[in-house]
C-alpha positions as CSV (number, residue, x, y, z in Angstrom):
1,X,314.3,105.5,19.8
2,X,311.1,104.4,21.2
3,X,308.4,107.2,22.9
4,X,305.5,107.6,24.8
5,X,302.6,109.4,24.8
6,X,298.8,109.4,26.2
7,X,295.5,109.9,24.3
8,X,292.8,112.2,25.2
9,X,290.9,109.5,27.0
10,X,293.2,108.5,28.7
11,X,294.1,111.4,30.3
12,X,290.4,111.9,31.1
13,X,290.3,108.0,32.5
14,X,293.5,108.8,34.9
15,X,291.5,111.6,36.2
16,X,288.6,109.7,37.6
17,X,291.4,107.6,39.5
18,X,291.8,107.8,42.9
19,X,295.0,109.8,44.1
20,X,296.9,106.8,45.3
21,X,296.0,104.8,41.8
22,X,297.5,107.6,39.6
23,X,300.5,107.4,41.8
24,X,300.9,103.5,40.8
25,X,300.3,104.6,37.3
26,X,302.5,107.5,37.0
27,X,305.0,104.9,38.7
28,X,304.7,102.7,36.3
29,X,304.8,104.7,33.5
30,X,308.0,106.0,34.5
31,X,309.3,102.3,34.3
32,X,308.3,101.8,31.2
33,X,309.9,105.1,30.1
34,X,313.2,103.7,31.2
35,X,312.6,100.6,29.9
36,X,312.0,102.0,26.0
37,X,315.6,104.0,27.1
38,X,317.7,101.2,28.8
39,X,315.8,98.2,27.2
40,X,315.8,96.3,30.7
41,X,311.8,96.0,32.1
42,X,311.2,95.3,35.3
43,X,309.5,91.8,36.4
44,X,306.4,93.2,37.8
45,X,305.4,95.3,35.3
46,X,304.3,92.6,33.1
47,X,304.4,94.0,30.0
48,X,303.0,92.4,27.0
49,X,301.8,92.0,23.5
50,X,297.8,91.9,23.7
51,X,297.8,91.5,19.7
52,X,299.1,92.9,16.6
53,X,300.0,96.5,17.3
54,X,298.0,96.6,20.9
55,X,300.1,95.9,24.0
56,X,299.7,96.2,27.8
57,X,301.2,96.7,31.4
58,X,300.3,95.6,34.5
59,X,299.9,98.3,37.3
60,X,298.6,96.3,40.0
61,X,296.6,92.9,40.6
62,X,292.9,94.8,38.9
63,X,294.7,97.6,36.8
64,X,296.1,97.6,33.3
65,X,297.2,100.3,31.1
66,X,296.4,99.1,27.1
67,X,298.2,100.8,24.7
68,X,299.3,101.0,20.9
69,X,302.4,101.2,19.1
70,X,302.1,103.7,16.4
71,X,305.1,104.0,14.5
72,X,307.7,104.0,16.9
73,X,305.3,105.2,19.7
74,X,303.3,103.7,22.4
75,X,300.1,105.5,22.6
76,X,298.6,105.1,26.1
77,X,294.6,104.8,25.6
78,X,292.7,102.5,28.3
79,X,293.5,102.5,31.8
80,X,291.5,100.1,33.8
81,X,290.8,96.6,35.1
82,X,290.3,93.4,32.4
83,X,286.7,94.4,31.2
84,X,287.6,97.7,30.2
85,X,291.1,96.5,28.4
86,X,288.0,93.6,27.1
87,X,286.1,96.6,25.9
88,X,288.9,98.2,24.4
89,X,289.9,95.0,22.2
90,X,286.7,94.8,21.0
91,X,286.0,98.9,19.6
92,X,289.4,99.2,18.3
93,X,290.1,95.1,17.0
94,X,291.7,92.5,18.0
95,X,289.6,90.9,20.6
């Protein structure tokens, strides 16, 4: 079965978020939760494969969460519009 998890920096990211902005992401982390359990994702979450093991989900029109499958985890590390998911692809590969 499939997990999830959050790195250090991402916790410290989700902190600097407004209130209402960890609400959508806590909301949408919940969604996914239930989709690695169910297996049926919801539309809007827009989750997809950036590249190789790196893969991402939409929290709003500006917000993504990037993550990384390791082993049969998603790891949670970027949260943050397209130039820091950009930035993210770049320092860790794949961009």
């Amino acid at each position: 079965m499939k997990k999830l998890a959050v790195s250090k920096h991402f916790q410290n990211q989700l902190k600097k978020l407004s209130r209402r902005d960890r609400e959508k992401v806590t909301i949408a982390l919940k969604s996914f939760w239930e989709f690695l359990h169910k297996g049926k994702i919801p539309s809007g979450l827009g989750f997809k494969k950036i590249n190789g093991d790196k893969y991402e989900i939409r929290i709003d029109i500006r917000t993504r969460i990037a993550m990384k499958m390791d082993g049969d985890t998603f790891v949670c590390h970027v949260v943050g519009g397209h130039d820091a998911i950009r930035r993210y692809l770049q320092d860790y590969g794949g961009a």
